[in-house]
PAZA-337402 format. One record per residue: residue in one letter; x, y, z of N, C-alpha, C in turn. Coordinates in steps of 0.001 Angstrom, whole numbers, padded with zeros to 6 digits, always signed. Layout:
<nodes>
AXYZXYZXYZ...
</nodes>
This chain:
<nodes>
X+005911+015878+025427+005610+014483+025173+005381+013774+026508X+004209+013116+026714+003871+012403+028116+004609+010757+028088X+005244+010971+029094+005712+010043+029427+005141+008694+028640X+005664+007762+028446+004944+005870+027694+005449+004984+028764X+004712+004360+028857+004809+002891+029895+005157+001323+029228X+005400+000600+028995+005620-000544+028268+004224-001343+028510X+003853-001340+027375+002325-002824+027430+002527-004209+027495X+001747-004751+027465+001507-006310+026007-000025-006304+026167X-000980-005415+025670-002433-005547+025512-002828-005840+024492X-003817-006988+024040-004628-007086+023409-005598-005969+022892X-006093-005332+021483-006722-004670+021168-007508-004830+019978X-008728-004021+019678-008962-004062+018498-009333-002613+017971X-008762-002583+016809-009011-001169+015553-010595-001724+014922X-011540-000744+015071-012403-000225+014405-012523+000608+013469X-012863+000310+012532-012863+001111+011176-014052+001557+010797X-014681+002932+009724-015964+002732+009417-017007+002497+010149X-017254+003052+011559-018353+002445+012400-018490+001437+012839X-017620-000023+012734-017018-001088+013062-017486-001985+011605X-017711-001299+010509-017575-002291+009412-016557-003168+009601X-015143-002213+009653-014014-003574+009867-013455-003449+011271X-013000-004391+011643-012155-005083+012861-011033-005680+012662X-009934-005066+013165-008125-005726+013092-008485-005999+014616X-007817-006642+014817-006733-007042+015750-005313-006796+015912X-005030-005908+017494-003889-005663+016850-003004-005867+018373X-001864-005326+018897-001202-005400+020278-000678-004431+020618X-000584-003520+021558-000574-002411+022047+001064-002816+022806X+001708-001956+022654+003254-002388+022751+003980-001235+024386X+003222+000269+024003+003583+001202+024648+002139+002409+024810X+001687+003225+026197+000969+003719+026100+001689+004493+026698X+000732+006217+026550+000636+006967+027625-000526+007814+027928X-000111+008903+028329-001475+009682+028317-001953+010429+026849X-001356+010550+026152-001608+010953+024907-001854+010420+023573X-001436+009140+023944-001252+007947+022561-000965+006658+022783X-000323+006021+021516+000185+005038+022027+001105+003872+020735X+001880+003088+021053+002644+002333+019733+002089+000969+019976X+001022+000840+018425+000496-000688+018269+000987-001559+016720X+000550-002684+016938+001161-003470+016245+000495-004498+015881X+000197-004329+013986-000611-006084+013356+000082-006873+012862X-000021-008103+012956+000571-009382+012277+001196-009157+011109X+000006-008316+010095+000598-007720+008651+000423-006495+008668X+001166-005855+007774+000352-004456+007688-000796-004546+006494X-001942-003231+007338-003096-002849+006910-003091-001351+007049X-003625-001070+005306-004002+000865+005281-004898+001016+006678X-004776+002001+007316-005844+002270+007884-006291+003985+007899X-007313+004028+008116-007450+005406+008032-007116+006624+009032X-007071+007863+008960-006094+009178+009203-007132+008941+011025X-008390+008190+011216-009418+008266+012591-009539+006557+012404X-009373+007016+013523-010006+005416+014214-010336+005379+015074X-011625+004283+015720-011609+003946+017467-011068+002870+017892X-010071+002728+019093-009196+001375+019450-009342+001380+020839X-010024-000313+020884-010886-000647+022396-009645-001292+022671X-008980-000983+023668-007870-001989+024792-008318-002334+025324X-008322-004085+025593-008566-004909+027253-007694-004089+028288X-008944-003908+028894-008347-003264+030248-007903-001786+030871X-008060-000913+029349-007652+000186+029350-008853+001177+028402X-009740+000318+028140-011435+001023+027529-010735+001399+025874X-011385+002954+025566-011686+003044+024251-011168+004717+023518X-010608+004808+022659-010219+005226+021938-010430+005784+020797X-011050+007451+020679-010664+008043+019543-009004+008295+018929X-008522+007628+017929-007229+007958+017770-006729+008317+016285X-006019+009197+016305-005609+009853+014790-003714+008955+014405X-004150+008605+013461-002780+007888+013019-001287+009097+012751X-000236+009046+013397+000397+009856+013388+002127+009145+012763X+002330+008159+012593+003237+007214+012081+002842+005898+011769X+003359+005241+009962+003743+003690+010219+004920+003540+009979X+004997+002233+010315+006568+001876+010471+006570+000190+009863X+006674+000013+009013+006294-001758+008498+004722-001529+008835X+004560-002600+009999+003259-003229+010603+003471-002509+012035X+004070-001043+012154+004007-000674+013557+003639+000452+013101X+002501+000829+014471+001890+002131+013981+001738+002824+015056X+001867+004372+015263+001691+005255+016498+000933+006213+015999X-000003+005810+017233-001254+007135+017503-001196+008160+018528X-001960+008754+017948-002248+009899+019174-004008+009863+019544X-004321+009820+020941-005369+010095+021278-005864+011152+021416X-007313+011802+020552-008127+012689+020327-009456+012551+020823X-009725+011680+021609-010959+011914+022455-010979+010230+023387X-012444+010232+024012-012636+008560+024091-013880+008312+023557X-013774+006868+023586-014518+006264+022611-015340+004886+023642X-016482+004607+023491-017444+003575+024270-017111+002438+023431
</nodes>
């Protein structure tokens, strides 16, 4: 497990080719993943791409929720 750093980033989840857009806050990263967080919870699907201010873009596979807290793992990058 790679080490996590503590955040507070702004982000957004892409869904569907960017049909939909959450908004969400990036809490903890590392090199492998990371623990984010929406206002409410929303299904989202098993792939997603998630653009961080400041930290670019994200292929990521959903690997836990927790309420409205959710941890990924990163599976590629994403433009």
């Amino acid at each position: 497990m790679a080490p996590r750093r503590r955040v507070l980033k702004a982000a957004k989840i892409f869904v569907n080719d960017g049909a939909s857009v959450y908004d969400c806050t990036v809490h903890d990263v590392s090199a492998t993943g990371a623990r984010l967080s929406m206002g409410i919870f929303q299904v989202l699907p098993k792939q997603f791409r998630l653009v961080v201010n400041d930290l670019g873009g994200h292929l990521c596979e959903l690997v836990r929720i927790a309420g409205n807290e959710y941890g990924v793992r990163f599976i590629g990058l994403a433009a």
